[in-house]
C-alpha positions as a printed NumPy array, in Angstrom:
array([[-19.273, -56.411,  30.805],
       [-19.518, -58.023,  27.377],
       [-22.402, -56.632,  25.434],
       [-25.14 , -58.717,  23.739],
       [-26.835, -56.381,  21.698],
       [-30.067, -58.38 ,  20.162],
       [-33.031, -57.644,  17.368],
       [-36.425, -59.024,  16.031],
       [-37.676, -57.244,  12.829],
       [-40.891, -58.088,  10.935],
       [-40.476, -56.029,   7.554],
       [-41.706, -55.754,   4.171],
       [-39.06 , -58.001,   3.107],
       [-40.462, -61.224,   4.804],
       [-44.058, -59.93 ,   5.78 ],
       [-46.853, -58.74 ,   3.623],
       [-48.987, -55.283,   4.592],
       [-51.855, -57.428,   6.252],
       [-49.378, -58.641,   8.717],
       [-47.372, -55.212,   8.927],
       [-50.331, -53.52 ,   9.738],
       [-52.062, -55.79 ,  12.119],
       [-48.327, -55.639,  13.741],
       [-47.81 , -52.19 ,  13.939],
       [-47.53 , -49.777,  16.609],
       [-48.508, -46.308,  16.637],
       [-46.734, -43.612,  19.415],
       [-49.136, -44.831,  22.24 ],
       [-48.743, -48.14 ,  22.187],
       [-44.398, -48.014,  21.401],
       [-44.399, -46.188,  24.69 ],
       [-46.803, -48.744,  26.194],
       [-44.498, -51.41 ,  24.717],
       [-41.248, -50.221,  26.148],
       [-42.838, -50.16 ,  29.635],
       [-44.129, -53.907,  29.43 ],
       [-40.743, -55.218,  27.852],
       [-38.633, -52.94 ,  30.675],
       [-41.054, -55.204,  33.351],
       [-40.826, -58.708,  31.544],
       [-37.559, -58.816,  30.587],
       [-34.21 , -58.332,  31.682],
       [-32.369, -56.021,  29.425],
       [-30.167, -53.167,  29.79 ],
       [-31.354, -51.218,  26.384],
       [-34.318, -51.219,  25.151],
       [-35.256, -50.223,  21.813],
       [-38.777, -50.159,  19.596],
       [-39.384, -48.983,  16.07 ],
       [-42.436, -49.105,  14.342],
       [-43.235, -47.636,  10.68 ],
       [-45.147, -48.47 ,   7.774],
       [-42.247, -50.778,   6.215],
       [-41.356, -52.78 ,   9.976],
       [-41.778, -53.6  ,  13.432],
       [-38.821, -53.949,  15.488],
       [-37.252, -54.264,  19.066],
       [-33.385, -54.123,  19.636],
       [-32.496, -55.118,  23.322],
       [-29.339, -56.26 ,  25.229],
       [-29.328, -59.152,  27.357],
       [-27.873, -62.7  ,  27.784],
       [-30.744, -64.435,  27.01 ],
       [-32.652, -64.839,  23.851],
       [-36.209, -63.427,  24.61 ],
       [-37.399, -63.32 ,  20.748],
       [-40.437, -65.576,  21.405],
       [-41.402, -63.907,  24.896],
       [-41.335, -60.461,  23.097],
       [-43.424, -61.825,  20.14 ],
       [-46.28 , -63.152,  22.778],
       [-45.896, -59.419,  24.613],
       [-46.347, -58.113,  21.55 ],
       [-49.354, -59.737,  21.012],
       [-50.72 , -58.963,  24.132],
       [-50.18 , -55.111,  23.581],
       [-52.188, -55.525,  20.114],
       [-54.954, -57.498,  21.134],
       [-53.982, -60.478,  19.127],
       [-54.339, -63.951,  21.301],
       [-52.458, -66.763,  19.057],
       [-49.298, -63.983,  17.807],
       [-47.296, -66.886,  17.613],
       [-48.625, -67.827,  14.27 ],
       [-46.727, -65.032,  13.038],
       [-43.468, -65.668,  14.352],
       [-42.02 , -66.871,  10.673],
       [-42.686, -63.505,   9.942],
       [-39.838, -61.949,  12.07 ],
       [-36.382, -62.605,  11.448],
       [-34.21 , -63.144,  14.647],
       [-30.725, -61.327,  15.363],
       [-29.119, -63.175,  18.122],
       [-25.359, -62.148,  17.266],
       [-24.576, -58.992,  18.443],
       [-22.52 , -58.138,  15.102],
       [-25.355, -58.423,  13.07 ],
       [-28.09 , -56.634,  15.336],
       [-25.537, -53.171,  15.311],
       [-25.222, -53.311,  11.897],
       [-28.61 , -53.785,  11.118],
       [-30.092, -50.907,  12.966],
       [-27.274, -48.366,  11.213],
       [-28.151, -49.894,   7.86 ],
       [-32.098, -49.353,   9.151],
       [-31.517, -45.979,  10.666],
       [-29.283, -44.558,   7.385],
       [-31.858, -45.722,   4.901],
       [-30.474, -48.898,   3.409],
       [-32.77 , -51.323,   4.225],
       [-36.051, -48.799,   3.215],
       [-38.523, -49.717,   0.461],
       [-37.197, -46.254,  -1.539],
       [-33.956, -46.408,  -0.751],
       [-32.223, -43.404,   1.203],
       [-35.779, -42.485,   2.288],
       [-35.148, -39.469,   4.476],
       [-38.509, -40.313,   6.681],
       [-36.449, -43.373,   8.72 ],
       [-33.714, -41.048,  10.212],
       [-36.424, -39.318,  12.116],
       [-38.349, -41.796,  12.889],
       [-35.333, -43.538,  14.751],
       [-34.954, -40.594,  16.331],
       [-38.72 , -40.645,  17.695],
       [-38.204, -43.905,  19.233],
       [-34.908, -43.281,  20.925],
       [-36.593, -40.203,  22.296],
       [-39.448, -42.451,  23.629],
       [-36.751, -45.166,  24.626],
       [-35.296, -42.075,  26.701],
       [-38.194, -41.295,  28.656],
       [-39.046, -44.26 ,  29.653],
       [-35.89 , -44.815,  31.096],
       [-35.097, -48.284,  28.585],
       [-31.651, -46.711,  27.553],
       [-28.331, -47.79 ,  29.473],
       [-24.906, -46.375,  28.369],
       [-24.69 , -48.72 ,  24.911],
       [-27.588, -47.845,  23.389],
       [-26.996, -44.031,  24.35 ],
       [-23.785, -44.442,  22.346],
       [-24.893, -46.402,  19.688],
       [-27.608, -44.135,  18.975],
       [-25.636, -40.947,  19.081],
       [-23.24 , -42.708,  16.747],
       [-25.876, -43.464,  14.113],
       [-26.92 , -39.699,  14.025],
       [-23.278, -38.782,  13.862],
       [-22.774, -41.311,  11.053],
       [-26.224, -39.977,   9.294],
       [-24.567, -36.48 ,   9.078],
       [-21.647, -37.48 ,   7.469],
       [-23.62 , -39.688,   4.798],
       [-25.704, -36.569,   4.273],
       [-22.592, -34.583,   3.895],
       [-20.201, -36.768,   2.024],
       [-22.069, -38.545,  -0.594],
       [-25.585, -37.971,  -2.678],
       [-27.72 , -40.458,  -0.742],
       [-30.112, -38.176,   0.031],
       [-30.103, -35.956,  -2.398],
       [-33.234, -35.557,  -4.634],
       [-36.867, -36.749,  -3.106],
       [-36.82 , -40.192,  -3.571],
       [-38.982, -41.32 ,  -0.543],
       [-42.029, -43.185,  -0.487],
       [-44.278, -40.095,  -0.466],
       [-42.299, -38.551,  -3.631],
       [-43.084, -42.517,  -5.207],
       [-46.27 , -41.319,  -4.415],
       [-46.608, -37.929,  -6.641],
       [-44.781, -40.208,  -9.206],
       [-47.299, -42.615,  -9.614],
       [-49.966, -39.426,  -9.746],
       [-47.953, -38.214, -12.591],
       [-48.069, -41.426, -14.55 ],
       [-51.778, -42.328, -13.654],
       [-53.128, -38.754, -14.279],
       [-51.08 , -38.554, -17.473],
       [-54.362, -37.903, -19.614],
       [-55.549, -35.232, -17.153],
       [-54.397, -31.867, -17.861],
       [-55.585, -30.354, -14.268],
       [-55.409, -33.591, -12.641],
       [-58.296, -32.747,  -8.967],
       [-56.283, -34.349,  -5.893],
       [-57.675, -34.661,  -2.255],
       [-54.894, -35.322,   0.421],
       [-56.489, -36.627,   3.065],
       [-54.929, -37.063,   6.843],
       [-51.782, -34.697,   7.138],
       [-49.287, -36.713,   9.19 ],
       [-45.569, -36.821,   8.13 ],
       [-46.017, -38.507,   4.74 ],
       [-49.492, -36.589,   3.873],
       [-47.252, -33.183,   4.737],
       [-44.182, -34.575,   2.81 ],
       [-46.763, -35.44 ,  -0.266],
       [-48.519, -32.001,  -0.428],
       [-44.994, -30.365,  -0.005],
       [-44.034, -32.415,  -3.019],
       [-47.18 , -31.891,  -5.183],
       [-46.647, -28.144,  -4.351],
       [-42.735, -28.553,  -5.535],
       [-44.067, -30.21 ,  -8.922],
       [-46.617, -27.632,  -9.708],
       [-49.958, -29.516,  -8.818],
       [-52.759, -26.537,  -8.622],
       [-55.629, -28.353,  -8.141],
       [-54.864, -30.059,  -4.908],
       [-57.397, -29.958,  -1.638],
       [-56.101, -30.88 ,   1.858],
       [-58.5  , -32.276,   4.628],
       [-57.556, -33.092,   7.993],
       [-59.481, -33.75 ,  11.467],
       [-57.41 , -30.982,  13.089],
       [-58.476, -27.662,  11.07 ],
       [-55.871, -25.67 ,  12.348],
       [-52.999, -28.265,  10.938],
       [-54.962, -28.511,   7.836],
       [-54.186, -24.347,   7.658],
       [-51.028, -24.098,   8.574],
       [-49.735, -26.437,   5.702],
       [-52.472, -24.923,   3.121],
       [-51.287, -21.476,   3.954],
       [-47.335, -22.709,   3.537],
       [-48.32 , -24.516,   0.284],
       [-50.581, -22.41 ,  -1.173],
       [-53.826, -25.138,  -1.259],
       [-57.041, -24.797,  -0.487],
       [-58.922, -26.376,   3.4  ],
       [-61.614, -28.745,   2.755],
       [-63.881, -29.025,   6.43 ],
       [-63.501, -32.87 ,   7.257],
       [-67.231, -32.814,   7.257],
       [-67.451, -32.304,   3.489],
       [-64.816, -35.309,   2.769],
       [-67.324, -37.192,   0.502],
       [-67.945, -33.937,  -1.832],
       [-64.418, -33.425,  -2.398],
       [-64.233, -37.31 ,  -3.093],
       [-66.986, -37.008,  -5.633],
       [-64.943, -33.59 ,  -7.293],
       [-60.707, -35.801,  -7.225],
       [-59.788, -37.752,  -9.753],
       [-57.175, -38.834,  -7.133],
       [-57.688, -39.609,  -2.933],
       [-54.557, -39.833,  -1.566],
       [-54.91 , -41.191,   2.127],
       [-52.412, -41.308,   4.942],
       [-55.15 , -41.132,   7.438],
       [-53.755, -43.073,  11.375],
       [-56.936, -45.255,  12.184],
       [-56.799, -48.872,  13.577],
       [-59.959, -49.479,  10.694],
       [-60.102, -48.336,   7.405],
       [-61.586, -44.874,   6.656],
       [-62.585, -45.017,   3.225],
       [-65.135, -48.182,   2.914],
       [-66.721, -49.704,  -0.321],
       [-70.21 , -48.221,   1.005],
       [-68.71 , -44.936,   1.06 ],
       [-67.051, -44.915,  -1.797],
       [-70.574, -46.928,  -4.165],
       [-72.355, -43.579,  -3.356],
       [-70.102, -41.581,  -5.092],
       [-71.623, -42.834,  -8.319],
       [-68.338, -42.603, -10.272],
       [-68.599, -41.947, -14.127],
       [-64.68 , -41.927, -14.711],
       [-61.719, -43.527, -13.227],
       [-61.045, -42.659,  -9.452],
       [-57.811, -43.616,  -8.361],
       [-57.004, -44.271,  -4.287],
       [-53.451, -44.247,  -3.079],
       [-52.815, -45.548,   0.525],
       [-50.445, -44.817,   2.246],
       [-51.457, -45.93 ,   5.818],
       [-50.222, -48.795,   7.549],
       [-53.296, -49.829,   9.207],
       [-54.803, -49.339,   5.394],
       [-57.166, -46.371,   5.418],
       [-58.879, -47.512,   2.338],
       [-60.788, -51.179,   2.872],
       [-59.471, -53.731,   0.013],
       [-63.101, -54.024,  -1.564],
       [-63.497, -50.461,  -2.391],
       [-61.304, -51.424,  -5.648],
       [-64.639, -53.837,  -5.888],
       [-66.287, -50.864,  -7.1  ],
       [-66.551, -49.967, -11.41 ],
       [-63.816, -47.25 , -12.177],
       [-61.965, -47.23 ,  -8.863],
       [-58.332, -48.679,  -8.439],
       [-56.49 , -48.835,  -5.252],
       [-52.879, -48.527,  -4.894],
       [-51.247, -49.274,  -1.226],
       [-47.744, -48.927,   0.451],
       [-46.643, -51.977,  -1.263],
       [-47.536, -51.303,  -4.411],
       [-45.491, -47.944,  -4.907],
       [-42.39 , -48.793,  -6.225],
       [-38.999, -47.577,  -6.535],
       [-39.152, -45.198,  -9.271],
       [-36.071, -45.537, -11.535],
       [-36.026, -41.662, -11.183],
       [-32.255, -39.7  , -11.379],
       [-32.401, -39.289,  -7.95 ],
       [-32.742, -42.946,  -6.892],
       [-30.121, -43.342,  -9.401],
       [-27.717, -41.221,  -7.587],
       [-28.653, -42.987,  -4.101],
       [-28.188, -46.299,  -5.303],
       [-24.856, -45.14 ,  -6.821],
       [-24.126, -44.132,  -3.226],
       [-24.384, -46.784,  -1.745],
       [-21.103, -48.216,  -1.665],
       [-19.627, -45.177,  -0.207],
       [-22.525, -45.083,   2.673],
       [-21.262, -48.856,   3.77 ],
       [-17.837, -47.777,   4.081],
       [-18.927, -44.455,   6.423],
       [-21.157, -47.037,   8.006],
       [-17.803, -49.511,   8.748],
       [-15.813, -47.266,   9.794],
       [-18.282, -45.753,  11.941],
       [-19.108, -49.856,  13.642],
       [-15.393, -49.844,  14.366],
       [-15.174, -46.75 ,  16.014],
       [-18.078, -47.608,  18.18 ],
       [-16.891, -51.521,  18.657],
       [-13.518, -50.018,  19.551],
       [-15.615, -47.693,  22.603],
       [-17.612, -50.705,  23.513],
       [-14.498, -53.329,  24.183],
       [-13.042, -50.256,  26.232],
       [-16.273, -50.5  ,  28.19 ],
       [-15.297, -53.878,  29.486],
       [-11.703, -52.569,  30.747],
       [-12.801, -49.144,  31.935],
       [-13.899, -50.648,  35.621],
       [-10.561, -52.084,  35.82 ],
       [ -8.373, -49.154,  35.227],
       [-10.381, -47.258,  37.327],
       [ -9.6  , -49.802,  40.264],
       [ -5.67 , -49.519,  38.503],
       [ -5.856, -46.054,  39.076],
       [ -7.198, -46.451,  43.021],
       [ -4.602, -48.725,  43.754],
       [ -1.775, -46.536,  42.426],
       [ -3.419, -43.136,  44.057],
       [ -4.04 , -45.131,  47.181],
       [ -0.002, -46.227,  47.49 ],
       [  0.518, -42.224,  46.778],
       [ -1.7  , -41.222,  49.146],
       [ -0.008, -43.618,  52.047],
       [  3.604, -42.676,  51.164],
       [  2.404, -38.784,  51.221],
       [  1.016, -39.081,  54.323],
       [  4.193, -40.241,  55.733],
       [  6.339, -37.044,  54.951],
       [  3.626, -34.16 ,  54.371],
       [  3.952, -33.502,  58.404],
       [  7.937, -32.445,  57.806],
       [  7.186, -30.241,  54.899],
       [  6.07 , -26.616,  54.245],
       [  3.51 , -25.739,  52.073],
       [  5.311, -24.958,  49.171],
       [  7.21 , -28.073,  49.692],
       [  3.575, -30.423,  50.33 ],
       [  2.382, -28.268,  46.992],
       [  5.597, -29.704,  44.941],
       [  5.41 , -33.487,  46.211],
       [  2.238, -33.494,  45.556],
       [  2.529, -32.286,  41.992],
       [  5.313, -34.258,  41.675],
       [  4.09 , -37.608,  42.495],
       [  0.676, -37.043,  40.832],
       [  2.986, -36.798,  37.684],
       [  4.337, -39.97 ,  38.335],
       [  1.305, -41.996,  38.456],
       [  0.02 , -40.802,  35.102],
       [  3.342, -41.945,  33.702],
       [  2.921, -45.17 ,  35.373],
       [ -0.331, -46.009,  34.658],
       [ -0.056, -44.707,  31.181],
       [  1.439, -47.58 ,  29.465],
       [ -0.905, -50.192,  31.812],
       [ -4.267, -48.104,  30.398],
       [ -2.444, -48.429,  26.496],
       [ -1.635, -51.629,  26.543],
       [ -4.923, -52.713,  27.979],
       [ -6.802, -50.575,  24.99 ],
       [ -4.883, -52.632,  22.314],
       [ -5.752, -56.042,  24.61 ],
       [ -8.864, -54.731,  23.584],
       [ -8.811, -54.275,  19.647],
       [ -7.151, -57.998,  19.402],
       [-10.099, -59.665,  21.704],
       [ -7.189, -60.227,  24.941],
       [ -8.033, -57.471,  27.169],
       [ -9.2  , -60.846,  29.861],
       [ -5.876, -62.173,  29.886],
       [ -4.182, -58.796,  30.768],
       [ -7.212, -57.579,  33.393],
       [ -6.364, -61.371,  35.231],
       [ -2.893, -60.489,  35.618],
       [ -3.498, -56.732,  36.78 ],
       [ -5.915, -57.969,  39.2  ],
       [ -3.69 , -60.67 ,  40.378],
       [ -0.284, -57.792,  41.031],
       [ -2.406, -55.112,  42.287],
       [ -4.886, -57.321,  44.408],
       [ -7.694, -54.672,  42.22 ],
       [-10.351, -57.344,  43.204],
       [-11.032, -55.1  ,  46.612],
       [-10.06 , -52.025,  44.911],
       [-13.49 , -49.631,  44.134],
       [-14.54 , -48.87 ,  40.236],
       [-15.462, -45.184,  41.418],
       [-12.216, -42.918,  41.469],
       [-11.676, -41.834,  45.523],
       [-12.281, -37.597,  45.655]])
């Protein structure tokens, strides 16, 4: 059972945010995804990611189905001619290259801010949803468990993720430069998902005090005031607080943009108002930066901040490629043995059947202590038989042979009509 482990990724690096975000999938529709690609094609693993910086399905089968799951994709997002975005995706047909791309995804190399500790869990939310929708086979359960294993040792072994160099920490940086003439800077944080909670956490971290947190579910909005000490303002009373920041920062999950240009005109602003988005569908419509003394900053336009922390990550990296090969191996390694593990198990039938027969032809002239021996005895046997059989077909395996060597089992043991499943 060779495996043909396939991606399609459209990402920051090819696609710009009004394609991301017309692309991308919120929890709903991943799950509603997974459950049209499990009935239109035929794959044994299914995988879908979806975050601010890509869109992405990883999938095993023969065939390449990049264009069918482009046009599916379409369908689920309500977009009739998709396929004018298809230069937009890149394509990973070679098996090779779609494993090590989603480690190097999942780990944080291919991120915006590199080593962004947001991706690692967001894999893990779309594994969980590739689990209950029943789109995982035996690969991508052990591929995926390998990535997390690999994630902990990165975390433990080397300084990739030390410091807070992820996009919402690029946020509070670019606060700090553009409120640099403030001395009590007024900042609204508006829609507390993961980044809006990772943002206030960091403001809180850097000693921001004049920071206001609105959400459409109060009781979230508490919980995270009371943990960092900042102060509820009722979603009904968003365009007061507006009128009071010097900076909206927006994470708000919305198919349309929240914050419009005729929202934002009545505020009647006498000095600069800045807007930071960081939705993907933007929150904040592009012509709001139309109006005097407002500027708009969005996902694409926070940058890598040359901070010490980045520093260290990117000094890291090296060392997180070489945990990352040796973790590929390891799993490549597990997933040749896949392909010989149905043929020792009919190796192993064949020998306990021939052990069974030749049993059966004295255990009627023996005691119990004596059936209790032979039994032990020739059970022995087999495993030193079979061991060398089982070794040499695991280092067929490493070298690319194993098809030569299953041929010739199959061929002296007849294993063709043996059964995969052991006989209890």
């Amino acid at each position: 059972m060779l495996q043909n482990f396939k991606a399609i990724s459209l990402s920051y690096k090819k696609a710009p945010l009004d394609i991301r975000e017309l692309i991308a999938l919120d929890e709903t529709s991943c799950r509603l995804f997974l459950q049209t690609l499990k009935s239109f094609i035929q794959a044994s693993d299914i995988l879908v990611l979806s975050t601010c910086n890509r869109t992405e399905v990883y999938y095993n089968a023969d065939i390449d189905y990049s264009k069918d799951i482009v046009k599916l994709l379409g369908i689920t997002k309500g977009i009739e001619n998709i396929s004018q975005y298809f230069d937009y995706f890149t394509i990973l047909n070679e098996h090779d290259d779609a494993v090590q791309h989603l480690f190097d995804v999942s780990i944080g190399l291919e991120s915006q801010v590199v080593g962004d500790m947001q991706i690692s869990n967001q894999v893990k939310h779309a594994y969980q949803w590739t689990a209950d929708n029943e789109t995982a086979g035996p690969f991508l359960h052990r591929l995926m468990h390998t990535i997390f294993f690999t994630n902990k040792r990165v975390v433990q072994e080397t300084s990739f993720r030390d410091g807070a160099a992820s996009t919402s920490y690029a946020a509070i940086e670019l606060i700090e430069e553009l409120t640099t003439d403030i001395s009590e800077p007024s900042i609204l944080v508006v829609g507390l998902g993961e980044i809006g909670a990772d943002v206030c956490r960091n403001l809180k971290d850097l000693g921001f005090k004049n920071v206001k947190i609105s959400n459409r579910t109060q009781a979230k909005a508490k919980a995270l005031a009371a943990e960092c000490n900042m102060e509820v303002l009722p979603f009904e009373d968003i365009v007061q607080g507006m009128k009071a920041a010097d900076v909206i920062i927006s994470s708000v999950a919305r198919e349309t943009p929240f914050f419009t240009k005729e929202m934002v005109k009545r505020l009647d602003v006498l000095t600069f108002k800045f807007f930071i988005d960081l939705s993907v569908p933007r929150s904040v419509e592009q012509e709001v930066e139309s109006v005097p003394g407002v500027l708009v900053y969005n996902i694409d336009t926070i940058q890598n901040k040359a901070s010490e922390a980045l520093q260290r990550r990117i000094n890291s990296v090296p060392k997180v490629k070489e945990i990352i090969a040796e973790s590929i191996d390891q799993f490549n390694d597990w997933s040749k043995e896949m392909i010989v593990s149905p043929t020792i198990h009919r190796l192993k039938n064949a020998l306990e059947a021939i052990r069974q027969e030749e049993m059966d032809r004295y255990m009627k002239k023996l005691g119990p202590k004596e059936a209790k021996m032979m039994d032990s005895i020739t059970k022995s046997m087999m495993q030193k038989i079979i061991k060398l059989p089982v070794l040499q077909l695991k280092a067929a395996c490493k070298r690319g042979e194993a098809e030569t060597l299953i041929d010739v089992l199959n061929d002296l043991f007849n294993l063709e009509n043996q059964p995969t499943e052991a006989n209890h």
